[in-house]
C-alpha positions in Angstrom: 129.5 46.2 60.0 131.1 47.8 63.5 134.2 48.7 61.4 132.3 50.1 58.5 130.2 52.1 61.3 133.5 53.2 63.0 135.5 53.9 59.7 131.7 56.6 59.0 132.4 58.0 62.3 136.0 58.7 62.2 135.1 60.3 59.0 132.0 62.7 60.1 134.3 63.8 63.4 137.4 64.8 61.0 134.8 66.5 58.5 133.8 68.6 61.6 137.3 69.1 62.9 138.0 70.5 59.4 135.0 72.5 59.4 135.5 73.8 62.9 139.0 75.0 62.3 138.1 76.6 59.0 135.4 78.7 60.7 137.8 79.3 63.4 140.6 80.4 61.2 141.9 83.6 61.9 140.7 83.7 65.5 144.3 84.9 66.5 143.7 88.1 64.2 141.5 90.9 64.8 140.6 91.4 60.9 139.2 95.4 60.5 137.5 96.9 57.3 138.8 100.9 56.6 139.2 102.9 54.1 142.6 104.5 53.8 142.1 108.0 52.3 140.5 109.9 55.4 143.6 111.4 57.4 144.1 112.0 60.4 141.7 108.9 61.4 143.2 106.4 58.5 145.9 107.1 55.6 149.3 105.4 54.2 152.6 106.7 55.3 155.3 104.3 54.6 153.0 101.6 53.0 151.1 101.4 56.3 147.4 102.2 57.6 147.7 104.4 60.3 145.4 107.1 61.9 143.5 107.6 65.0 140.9 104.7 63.8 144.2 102.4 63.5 145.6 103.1 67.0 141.7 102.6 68.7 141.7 99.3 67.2 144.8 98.4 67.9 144.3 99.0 71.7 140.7 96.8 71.3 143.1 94.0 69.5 145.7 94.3 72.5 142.4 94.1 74.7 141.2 90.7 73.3 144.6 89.2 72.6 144.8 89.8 69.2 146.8 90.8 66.3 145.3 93.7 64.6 144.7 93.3 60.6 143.8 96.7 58.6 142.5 96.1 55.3 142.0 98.5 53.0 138.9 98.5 51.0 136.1 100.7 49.5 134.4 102.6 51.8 130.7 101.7 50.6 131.8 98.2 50.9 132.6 97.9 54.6 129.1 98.2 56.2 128.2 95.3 53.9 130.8 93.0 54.8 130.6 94.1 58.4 127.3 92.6 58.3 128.3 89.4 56.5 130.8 88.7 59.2 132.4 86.2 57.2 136.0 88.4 56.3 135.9 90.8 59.0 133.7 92.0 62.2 134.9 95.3 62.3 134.5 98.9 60.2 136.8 101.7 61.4 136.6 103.8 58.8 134.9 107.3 60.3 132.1 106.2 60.1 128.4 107.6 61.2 125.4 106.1 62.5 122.3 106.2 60.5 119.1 104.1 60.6 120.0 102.4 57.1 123.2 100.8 58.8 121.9 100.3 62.3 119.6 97.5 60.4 122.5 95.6 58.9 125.1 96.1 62.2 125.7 97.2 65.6 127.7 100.5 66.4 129.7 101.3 69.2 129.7 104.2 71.2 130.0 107.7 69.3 133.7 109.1 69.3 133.8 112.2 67.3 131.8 114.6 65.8 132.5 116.2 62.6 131.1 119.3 60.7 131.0 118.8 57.0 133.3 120.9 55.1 132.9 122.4 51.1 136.5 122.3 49.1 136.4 124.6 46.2 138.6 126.9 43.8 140.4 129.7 45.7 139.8 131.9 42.3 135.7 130.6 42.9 135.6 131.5 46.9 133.4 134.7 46.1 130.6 132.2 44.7 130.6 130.1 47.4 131.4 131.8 51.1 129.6 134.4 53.0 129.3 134.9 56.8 127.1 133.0 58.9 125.4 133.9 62.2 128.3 132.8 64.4 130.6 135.0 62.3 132.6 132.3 60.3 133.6 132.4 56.8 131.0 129.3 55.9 129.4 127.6 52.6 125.5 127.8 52.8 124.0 125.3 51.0 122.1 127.4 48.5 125.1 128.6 47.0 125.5 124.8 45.7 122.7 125.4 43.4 123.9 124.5 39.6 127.0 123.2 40.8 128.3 119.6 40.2 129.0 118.0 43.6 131.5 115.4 44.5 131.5 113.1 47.1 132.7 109.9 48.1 130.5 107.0 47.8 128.8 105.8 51.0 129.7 108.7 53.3 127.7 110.9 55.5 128.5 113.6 52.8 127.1 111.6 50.6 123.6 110.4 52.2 123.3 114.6 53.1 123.5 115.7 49.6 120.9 113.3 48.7 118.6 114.4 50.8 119.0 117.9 49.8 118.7 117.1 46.0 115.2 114.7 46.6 114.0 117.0 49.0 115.9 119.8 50.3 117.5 123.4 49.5 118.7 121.6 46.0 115.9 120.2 44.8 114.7 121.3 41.2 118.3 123.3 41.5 119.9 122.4 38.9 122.6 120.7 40.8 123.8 117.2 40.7 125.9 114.7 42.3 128.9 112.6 41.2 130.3 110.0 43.2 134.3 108.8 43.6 135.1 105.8 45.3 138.7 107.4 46.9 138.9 110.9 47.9 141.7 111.1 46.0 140.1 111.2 42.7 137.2 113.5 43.8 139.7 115.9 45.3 141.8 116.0 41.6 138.2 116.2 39.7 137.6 119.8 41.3 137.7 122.2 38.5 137.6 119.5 35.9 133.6 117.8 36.0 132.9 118.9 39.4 133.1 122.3 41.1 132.8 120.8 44.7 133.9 118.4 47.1 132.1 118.3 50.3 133.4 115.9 53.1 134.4 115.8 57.2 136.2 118.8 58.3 139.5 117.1 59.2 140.1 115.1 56.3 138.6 118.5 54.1 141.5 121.0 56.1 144.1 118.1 55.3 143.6 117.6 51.8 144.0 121.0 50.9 147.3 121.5 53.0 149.7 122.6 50.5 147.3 123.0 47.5 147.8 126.4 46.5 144.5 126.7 44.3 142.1 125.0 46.7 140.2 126.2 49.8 137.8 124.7 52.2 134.9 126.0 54.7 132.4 124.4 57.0 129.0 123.9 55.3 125.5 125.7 57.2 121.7 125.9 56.9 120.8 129.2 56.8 118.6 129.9 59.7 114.6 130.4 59.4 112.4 133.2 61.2 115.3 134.7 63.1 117.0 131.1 64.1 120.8 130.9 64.1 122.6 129.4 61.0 122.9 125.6 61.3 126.0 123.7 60.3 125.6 120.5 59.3 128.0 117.4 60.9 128.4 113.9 61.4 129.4 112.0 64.6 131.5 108.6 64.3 131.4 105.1 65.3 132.7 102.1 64.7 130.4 99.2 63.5 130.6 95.5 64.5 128.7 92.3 63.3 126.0 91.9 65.2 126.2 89.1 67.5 129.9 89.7 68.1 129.1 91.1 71.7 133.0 90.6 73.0 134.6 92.6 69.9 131.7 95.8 71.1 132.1 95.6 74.8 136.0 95.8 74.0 135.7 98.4 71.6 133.2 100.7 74.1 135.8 99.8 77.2 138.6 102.0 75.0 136.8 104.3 74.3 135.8 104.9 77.6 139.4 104.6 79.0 140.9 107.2 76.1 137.6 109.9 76.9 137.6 112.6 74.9 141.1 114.2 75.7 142.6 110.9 74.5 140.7 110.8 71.2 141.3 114.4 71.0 145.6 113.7 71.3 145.2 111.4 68.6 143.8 113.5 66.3 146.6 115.7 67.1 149.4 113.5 66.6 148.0 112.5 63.6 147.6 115.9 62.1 151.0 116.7 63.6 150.0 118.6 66.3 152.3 118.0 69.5 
């Protein structure tokens, strides 16, 4: 009877030793969700991730004693799996806070802020820009009316234009919205089914680099009773299971030690500014 008892136990404390590494597995890896079509903060060159996202996270991996693993997913997917915390912890992927999110994860501190930014037809500019109180050449959002409006699932962009279409400047408009799951494939769909695009402002400037029919400017609220035009923008974070209290400390220590001006030279490097 002992040895049947033993032979149980050796059993139930390998069980567990299997259990406990397979939970454990990957503990030497830092495992982060992005999406790779949002230059300069995360895009291939060479068959790699980089961007400033990429080098943040690979400071919080050095950090932790880690080796940093970018995957490369859909961007309305990360939040979820963020919150699952079963194949990664991490979402670096320009990402904003909004209430919806901050139920299913915790962010870290805000890094960036971003004005939204309308790509359209060169040949179509006269439709869409005028000159906003602060005396930029800007997209007001009533000149949107009608139009077909891309955007990529999940975004900021995306969560804006809703709101404007259920209750906003577009509502009853006319206009509608399509959603792409890479930027890639809303940025070629201009001119085709949709006549915008409306994303971040650094990602907007760099996907028009070099496109010789395609333009891009900020996006505003036009001002009420005298009140200056409004632009509308997104700040960044980067989102972590909750619960996972040494990966968000880490991540907040960086971006305390880079500040501002350090965030600010990655950008630049990354859009090839030196």
């Amino acid at each position: 009877m002992k040895k049947i008892l033993s032979l149980l136990l050796c059993f139930v404390l390998a069980a567990g030793c299997v259990s406990a590494l397979a939970s454990c597995s990957g503990n030497d890896k830092l495992v982060v969700y992005t999406e790779a079509g949002f230059a300069p903060f995360e895009y291939i060159k060479d068959g790699e991730i980089v961007g400033v996202d990429v080098e943040i996270m690979q400071l919080v991996a050095e950090k932790l004693g880690k080796k940093l693993v970018m995957e490369n997913v859909e961007f309305d997917k990360i939040v979820d799996a963020v919150e699952k915390g079963t194949l990664t912890n991490v979402g670096a992927a320009g990402l904003s806070i909004t209430d919806e999110r901050k139920e299913k994860v915790a962010f870290s501190k805000e890094y960036y802020t971003a004005n939204l930014y309308v790509i359209y037809k060169k040949d179509a500019a006269a439709t869409y820009e005028s000159t906003t109180t602060d005396n930029v050449t800007g997209v007001y959002w009533d000149s949107l009316k009608g139009k077909t409006i891309a955007v990529q699932n999940g975004t900021t962009s995306d969560l804006f234009l809703s709101d404007e279409l259920d209750s906003g400047t577009l509502k009853d408009s006319g206009a509608k919205k399509t959603g792409f799951s890479l930027l890639a494939s809303a940025l070629s769909d201009i001119g085709l089914n949709s006549d915008v695009l409306i994303i971040d402002e650094l990602p907007a400037k760099k996907l028009v680099e070099g496109k010789d029919d395609l333009t891009c400017a900020p996006l505003y609220w036009k001002g009420e009773d005298g009140e200056a035009d409004e632009a509308a923008c997104d700040t960044y974070a980067i989102c972590v299971t909750k619960g996972e209290t040494e990966i968000l400390n880490a991540i907040n220590e960086v971006l305390d030690e880079l500040g501002k001006e350090g965030i600010e030279a990655l950008i630049n490097k990354h859009l090839g500014i030196q």
